[in-house]
LOZA-425829 format. One record per residue: y, z, x of N, C-alpha, C, CB in turn. Coordinates in nm, 4 decimals. Last residue first. Glycine has a CB too. Layout:
# LOZA-425829
Y;Z;X;Y;Z;X;Y;Z;X;Y;Z;X .
...
This chain:
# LOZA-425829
-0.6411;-1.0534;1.9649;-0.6492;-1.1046;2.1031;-0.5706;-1.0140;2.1412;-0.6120;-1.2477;2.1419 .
-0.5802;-1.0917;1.6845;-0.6375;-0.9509;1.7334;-0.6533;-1.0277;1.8746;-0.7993;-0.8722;1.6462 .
-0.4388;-1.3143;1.6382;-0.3511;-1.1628;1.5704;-0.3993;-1.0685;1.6695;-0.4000;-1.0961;1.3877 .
-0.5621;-1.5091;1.6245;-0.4974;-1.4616;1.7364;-0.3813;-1.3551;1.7694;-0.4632;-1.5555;1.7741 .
-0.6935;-1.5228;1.4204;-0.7843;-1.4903;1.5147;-0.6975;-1.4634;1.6108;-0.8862;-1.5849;1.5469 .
-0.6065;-1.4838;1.1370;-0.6130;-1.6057;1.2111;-0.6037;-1.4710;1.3827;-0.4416;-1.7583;1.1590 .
-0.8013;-1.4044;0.8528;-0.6913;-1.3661;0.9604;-0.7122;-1.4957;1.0644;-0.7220;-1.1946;1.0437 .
-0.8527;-1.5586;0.5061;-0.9186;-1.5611;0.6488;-0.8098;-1.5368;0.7947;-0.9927;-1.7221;0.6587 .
-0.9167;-1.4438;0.2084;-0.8143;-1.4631;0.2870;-0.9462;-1.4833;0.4401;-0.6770;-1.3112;0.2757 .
-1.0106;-1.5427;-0.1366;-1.0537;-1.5303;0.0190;-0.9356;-1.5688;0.0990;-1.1827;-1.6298;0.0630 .
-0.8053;-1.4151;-0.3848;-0.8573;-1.5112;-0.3174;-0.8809;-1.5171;-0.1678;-0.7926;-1.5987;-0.3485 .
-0.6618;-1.3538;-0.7250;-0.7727;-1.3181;-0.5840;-0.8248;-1.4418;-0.5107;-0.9244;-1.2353;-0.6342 .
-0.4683;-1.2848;-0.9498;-0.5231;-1.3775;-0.8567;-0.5766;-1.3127;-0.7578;-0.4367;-1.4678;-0.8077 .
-0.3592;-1.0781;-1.0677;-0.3405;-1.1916;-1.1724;-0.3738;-1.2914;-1.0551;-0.1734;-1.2097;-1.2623 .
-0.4028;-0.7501;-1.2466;-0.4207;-0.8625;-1.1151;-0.4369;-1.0272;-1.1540;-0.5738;-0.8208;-1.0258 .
-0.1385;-0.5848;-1.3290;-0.2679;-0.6883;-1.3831;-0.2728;-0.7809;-1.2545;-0.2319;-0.7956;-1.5502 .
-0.0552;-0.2682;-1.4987;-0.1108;-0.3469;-1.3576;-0.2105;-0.4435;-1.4144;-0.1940;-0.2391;-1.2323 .
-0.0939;-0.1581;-1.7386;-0.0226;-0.2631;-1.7090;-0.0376;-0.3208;-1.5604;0.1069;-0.2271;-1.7395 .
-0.2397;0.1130;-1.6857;-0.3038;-0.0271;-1.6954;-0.2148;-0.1193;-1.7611;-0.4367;-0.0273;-1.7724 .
-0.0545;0.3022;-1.5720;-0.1238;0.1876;-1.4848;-0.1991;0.1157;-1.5248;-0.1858;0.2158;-1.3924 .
0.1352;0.4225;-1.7195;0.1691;0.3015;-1.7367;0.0219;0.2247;-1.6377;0.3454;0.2792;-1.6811 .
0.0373;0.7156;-1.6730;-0.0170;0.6498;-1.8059;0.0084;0.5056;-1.8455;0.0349;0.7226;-1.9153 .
-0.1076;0.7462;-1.2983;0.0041;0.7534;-1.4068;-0.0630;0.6920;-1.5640;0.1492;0.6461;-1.3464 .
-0.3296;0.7250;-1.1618;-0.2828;0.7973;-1.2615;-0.2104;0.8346;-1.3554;-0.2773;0.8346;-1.2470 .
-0.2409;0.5274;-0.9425;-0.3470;0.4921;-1.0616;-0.3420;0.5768;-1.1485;-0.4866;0.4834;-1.0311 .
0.0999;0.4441;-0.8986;0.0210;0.5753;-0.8902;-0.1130;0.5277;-1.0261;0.1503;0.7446;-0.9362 .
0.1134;0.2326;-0.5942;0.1053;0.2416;-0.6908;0.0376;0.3733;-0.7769;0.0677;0.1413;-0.6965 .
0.3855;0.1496;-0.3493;0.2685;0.2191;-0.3577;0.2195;0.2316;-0.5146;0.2915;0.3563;-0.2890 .
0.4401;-0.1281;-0.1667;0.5031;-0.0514;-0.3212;0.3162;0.0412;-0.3491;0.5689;-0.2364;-0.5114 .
0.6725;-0.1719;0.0737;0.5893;-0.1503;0.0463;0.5840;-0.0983;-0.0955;0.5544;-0.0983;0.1318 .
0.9526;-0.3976;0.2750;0.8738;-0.2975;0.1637;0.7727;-0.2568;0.1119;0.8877;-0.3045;0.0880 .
1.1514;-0.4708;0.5552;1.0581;-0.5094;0.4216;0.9868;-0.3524;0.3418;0.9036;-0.6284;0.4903 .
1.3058;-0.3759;0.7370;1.3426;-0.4473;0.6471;1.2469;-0.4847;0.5241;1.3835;-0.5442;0.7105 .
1.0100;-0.3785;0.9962;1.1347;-0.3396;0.9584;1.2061;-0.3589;0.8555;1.1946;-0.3661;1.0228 .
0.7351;-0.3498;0.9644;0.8490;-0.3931;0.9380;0.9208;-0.4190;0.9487;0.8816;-0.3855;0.9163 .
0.6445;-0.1116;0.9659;0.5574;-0.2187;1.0644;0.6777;-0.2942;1.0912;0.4161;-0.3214;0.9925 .
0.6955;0.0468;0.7872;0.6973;0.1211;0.8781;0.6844;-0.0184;0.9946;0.5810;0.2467;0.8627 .
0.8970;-0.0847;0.4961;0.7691;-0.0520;0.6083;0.7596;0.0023;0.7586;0.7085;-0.1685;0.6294 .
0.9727;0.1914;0.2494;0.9972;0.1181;0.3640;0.9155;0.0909;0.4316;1.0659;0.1554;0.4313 .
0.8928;0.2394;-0.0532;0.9254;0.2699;0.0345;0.9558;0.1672;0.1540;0.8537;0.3499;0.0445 .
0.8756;0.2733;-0.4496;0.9047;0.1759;-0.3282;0.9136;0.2378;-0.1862;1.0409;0.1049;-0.3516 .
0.6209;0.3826;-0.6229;0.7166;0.4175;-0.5440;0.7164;0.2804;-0.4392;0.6867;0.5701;-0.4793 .
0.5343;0.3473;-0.9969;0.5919;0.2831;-0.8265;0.6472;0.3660;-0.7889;0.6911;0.1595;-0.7985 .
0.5862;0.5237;-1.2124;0.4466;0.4123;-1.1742;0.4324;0.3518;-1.0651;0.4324;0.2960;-1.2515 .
0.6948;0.8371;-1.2191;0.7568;0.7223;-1.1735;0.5813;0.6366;-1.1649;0.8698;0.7531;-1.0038 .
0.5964;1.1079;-1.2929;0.7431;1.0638;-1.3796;0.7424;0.8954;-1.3621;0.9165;1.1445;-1.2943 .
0.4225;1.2187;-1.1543;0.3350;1.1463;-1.2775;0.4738;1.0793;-1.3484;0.2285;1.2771;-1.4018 .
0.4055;1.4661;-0.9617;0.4717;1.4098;-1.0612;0.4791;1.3157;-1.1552;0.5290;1.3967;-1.0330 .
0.2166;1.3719;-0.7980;0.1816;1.4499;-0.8544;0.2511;1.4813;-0.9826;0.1721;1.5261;-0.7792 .
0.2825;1.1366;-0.6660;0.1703;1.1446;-0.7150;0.1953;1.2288;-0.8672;0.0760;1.2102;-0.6043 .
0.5152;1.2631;-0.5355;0.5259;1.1478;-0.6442;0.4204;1.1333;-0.7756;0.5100;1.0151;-0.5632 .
0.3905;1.4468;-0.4182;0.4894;1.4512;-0.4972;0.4751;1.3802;-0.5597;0.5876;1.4496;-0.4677 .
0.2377;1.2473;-0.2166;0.1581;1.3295;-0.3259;0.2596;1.3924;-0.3988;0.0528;1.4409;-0.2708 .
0.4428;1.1658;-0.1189;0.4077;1.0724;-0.1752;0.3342;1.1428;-0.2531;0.3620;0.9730;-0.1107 .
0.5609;1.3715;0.0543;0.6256;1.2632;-0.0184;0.5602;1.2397;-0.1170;0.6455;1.1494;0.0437 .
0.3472;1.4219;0.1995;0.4146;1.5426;0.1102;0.5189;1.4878;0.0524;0.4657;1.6723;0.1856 .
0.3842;1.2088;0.3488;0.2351;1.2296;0.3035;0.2648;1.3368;0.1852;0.1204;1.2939;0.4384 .
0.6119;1.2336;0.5446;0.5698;1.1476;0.4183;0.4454;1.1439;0.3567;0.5849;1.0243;0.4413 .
0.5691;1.4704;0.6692;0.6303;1.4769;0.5507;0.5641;1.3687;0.4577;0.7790;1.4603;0.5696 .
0.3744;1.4538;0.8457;0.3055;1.5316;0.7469;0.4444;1.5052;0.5709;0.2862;1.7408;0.8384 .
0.3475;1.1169;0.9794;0.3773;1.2538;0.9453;0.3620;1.3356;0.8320;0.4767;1.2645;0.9607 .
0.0578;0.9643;1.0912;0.1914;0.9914;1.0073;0.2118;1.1105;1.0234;0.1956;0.9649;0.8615 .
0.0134;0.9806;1.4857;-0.0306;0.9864;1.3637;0.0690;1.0130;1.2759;-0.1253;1.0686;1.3521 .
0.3214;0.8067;1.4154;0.1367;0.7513;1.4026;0.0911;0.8992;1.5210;0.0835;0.5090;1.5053 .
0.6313;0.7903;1.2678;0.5242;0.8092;1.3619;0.3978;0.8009;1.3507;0.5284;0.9008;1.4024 .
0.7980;0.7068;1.0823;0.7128;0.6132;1.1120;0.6566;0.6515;1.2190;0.7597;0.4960;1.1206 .
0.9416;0.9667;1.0191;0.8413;0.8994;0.9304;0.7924;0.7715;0.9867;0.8989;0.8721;0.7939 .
1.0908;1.1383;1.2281;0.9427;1.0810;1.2147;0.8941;1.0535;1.1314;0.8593;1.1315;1.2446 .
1.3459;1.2044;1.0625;1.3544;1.0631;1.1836;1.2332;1.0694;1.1841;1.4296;1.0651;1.3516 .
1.3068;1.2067;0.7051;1.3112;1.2437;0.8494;1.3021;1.1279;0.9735;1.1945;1.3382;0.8652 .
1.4511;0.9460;0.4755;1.3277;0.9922;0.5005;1.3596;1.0990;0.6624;1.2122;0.8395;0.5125 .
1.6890;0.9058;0.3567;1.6444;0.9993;0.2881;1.5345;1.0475;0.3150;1.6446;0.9756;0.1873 .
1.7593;0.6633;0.4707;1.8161;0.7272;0.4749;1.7591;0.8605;0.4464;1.8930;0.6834;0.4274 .
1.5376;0.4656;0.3949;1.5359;0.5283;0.4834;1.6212;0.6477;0.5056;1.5423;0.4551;0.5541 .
1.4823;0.5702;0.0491;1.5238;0.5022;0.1337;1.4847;0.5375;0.2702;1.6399;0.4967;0.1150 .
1.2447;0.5091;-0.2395;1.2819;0.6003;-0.1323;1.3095;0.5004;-0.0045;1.1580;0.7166;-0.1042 .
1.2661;0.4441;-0.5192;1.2626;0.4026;-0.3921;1.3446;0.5129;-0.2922;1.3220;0.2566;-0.3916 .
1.0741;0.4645;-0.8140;1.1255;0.5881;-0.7315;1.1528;0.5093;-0.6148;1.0179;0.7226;-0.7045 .
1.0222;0.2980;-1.1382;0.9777;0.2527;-0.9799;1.0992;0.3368;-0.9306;0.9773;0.0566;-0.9269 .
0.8652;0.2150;-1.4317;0.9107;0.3126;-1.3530;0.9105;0.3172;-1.2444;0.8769;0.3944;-1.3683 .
0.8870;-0.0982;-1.5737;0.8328;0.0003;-1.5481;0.8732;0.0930;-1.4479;0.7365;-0.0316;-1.5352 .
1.0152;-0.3346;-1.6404;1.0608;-0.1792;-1.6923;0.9805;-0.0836;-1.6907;1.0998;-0.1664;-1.8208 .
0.7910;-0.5847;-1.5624;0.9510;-0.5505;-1.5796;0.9737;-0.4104;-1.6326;1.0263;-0.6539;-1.6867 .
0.5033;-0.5555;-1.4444;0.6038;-0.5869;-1.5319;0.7176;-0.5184;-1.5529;0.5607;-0.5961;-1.6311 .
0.3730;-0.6143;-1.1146;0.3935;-0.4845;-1.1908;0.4801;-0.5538;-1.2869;0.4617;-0.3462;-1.1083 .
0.0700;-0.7725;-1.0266;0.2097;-0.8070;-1.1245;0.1876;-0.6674;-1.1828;0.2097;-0.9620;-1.2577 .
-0.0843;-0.8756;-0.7881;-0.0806;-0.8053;-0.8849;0.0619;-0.8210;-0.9297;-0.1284;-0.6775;-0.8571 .
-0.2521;-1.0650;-0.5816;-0.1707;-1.0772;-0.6154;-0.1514;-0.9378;-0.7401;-0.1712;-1.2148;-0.6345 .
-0.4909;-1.0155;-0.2933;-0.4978;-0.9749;-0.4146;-0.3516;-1.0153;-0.4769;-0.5374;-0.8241;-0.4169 .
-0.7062;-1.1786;-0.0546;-0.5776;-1.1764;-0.0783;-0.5809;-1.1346;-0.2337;-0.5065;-1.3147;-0.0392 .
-0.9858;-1.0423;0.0783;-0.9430;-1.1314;-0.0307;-0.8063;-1.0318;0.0149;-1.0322;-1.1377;-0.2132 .
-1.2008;-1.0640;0.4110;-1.1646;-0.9992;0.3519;-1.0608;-1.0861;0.1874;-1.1081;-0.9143;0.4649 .
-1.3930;-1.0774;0.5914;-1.4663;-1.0256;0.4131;-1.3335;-1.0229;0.3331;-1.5583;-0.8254;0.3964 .
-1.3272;-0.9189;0.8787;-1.3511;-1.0366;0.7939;-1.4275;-0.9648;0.6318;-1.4700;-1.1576;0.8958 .
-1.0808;-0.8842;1.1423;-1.1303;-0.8290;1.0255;-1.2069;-0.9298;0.8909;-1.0051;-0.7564;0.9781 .
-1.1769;-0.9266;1.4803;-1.1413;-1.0110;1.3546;-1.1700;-0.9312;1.2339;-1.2232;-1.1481;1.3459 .
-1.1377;-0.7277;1.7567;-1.1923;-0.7006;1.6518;-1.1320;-0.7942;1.4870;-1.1727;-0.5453;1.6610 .
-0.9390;-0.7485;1.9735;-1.0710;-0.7892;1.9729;-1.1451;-0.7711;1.8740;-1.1293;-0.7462;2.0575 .
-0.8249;-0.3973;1.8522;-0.7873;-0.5634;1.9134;-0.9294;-0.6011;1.9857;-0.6325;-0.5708;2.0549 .
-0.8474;-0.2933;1.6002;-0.8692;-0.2479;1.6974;-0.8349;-0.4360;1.7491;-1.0204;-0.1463;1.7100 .
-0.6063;-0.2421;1.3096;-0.7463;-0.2911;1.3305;-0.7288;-0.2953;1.4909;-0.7900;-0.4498;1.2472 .
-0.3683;-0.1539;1.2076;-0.4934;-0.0529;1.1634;-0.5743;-0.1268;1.2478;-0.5513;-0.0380;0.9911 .
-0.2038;-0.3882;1.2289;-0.1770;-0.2800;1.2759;-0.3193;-0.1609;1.3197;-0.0798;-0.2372;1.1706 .
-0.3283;-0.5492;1.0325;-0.3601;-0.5959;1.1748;-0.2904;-0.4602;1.2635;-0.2792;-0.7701;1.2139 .
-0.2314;-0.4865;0.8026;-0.3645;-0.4536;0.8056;-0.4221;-0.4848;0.9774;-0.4426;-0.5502;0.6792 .
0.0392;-0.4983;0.8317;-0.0075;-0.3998;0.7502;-0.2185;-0.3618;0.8102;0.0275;-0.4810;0.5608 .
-0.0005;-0.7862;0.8428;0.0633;-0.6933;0.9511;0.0041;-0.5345;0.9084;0.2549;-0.7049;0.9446 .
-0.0943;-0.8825;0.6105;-0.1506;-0.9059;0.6760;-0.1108;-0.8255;0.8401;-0.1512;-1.0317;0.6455 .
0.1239;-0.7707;0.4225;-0.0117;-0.7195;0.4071;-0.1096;-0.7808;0.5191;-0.0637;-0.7544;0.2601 .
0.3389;-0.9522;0.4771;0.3374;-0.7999;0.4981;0.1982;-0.7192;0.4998;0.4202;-0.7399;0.3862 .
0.2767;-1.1818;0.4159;0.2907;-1.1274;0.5683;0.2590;-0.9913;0.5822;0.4323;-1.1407;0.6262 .
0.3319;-1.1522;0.1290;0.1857;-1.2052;0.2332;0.1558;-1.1284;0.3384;0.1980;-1.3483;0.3102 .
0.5280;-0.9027;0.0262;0.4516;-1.0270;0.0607;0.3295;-1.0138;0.1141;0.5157;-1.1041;0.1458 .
0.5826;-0.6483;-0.0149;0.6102;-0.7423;-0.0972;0.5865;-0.8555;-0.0278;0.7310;-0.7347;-0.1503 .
0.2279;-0.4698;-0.1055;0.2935;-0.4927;-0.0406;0.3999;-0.6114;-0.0589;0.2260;-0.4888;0.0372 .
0.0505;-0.1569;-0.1767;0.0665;-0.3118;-0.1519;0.1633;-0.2976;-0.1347;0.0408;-0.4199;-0.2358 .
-0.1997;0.0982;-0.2358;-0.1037;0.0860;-0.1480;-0.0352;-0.0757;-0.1443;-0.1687;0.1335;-0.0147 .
-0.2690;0.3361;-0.4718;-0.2661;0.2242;-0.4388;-0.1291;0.1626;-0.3221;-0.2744;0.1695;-0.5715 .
-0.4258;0.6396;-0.4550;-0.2454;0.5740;-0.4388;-0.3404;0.4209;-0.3955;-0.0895;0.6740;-0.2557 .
-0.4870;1.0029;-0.5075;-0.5190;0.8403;-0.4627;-0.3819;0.7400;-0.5114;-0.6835;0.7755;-0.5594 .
-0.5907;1.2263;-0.2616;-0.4738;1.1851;-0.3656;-0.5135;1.0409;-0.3545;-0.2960;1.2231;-0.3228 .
-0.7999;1.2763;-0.0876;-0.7754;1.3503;-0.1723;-0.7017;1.3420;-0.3326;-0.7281;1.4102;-0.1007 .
-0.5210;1.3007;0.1609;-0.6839;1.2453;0.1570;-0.7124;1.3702;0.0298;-0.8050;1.2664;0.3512 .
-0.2168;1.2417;0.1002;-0.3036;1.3440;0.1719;-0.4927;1.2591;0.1657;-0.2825;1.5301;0.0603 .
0.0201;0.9261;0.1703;-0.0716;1.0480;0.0692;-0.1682;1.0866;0.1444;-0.1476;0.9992;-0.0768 .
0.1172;0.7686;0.3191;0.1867;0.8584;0.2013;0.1417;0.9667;0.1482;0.2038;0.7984;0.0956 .
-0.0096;0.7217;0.5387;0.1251;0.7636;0.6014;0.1954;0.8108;0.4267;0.2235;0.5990;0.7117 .
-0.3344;0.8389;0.3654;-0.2850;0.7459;0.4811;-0.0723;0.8035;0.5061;-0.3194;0.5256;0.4014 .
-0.6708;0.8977;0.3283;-0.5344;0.9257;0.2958;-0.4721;0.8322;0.3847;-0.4874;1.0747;0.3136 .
-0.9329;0.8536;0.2534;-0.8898;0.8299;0.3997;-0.7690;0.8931;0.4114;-0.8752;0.6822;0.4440 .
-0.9530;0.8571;-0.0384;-1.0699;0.8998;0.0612;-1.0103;0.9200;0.2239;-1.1972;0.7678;0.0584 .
-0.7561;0.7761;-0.1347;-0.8026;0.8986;-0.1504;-0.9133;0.9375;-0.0747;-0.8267;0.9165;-0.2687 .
-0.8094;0.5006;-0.0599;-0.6358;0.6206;0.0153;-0.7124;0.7049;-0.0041;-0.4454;0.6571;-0.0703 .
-0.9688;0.4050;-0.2358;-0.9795;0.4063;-0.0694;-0.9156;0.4758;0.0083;-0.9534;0.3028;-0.0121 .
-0.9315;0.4584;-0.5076;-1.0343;0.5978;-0.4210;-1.0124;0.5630;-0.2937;-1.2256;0.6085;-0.4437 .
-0.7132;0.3618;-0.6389;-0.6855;0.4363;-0.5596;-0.6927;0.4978;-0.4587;-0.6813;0.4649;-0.5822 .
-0.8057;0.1920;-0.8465;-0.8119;0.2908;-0.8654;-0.7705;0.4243;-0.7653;-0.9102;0.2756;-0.9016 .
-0.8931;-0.0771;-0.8779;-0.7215;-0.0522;-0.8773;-0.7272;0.1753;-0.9006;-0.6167;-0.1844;-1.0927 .
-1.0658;-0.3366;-0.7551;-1.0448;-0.1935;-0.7580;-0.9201;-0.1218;-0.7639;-1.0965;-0.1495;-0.6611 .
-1.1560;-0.5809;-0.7053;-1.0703;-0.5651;-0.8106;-1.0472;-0.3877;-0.8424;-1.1399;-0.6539;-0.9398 .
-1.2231;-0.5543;-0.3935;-1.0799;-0.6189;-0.4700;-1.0543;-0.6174;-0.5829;-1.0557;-0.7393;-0.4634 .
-1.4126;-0.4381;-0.2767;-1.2980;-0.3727;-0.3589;-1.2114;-0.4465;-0.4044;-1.2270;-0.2846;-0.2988 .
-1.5717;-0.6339;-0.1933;-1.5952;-0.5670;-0.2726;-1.5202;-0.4600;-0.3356;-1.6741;-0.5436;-0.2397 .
-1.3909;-0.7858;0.0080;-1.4021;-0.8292;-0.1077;-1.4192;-0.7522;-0.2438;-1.4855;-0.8980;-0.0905 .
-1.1306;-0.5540;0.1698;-1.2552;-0.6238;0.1378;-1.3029;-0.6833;0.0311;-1.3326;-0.5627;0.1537 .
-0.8057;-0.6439;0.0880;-0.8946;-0.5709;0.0861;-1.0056;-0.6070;0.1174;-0.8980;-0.5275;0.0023 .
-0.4513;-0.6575;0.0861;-0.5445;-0.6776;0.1283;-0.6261;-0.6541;0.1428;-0.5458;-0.6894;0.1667 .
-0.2258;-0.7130;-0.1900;-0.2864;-0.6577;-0.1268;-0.3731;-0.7147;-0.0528;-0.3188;-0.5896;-0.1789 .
0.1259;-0.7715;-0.3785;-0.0010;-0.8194;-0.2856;-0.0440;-0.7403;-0.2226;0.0105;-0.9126;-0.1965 .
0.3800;-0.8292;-0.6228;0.3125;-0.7387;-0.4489;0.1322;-0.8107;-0.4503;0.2994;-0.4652;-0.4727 .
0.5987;-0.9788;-0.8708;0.4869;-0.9678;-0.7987;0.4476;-0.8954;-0.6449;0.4652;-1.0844;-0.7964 .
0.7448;-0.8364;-1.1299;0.7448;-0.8430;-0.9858;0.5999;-0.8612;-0.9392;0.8096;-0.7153;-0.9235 .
């Protein structure tokens, strides 16, 4: 399966987690690290135009492709199974106590979840800790450029 990320350049080949772990975000605490992507393009470019202030072009930034391989361990968590505020802003505390579970549990290499931006689409969080994560292989990078009328 291929997901996709969006990052500054200088992290793009960084599969390690530290940016969540530093900031935390709607899965994980600050602290926990988690790779965050996504199953498309789009998705990562919404994903990232959400976060960004209007009037403000995000630039520097690369399109990442990664390839999780076939039989690796992937937990999807439905909507069904999440509280009615999991897509509130600020997140909620559950899904954040979600995801460091996951984390912390070390059983699953993916968690699938839902996008919050979305609707219908997916997100695939990745655990850098786990013992399958260097099968993660980034298998393309390439200067992305937002189109300017995202942030207007």
């Amino acid at each position: 399966m291929i997901v996709f990320r969006l990052s500054k350049s200088k992290y793009s080949n960084d599969l390690s987690g530290s940016g969540a772990e530093k900031t935390g975000g709607r899965w994980n605490n600050k602290g926990k690290p988690l790779i965050y992507t996504s199953s498309s393009r789009a998705l990562c470019v919404t994903e990232i135009a959400v976060h960004t202030p209007l009037g403000i072009v995000p630039k520097d930034y690369e399109l990442i492709s990664l390839e999780i391989p076939d039989g690796v361990g992937i937990l999807e968590i439905r909507i069904s199974e999440l509280p009615s505020n999991w897509k509130s802003f600020p997140h909620a505390n559950s899904t954040r106590i979600c995801g460091d579970s996951f984390i912390a549990t070390g059983k699953y290499l993916v968690l699938k979840v839902p996008s919050a931006v979305v609707q219908g689409d997916f997100n695939y969080l990745i655990n850098p800790k786990h013992a399958d994560s260097s099968k993660i292989r980034i298998i393309n990078i390439e200067r992305f450029q937002f189109d300017e009328r995202l942030f207007k």
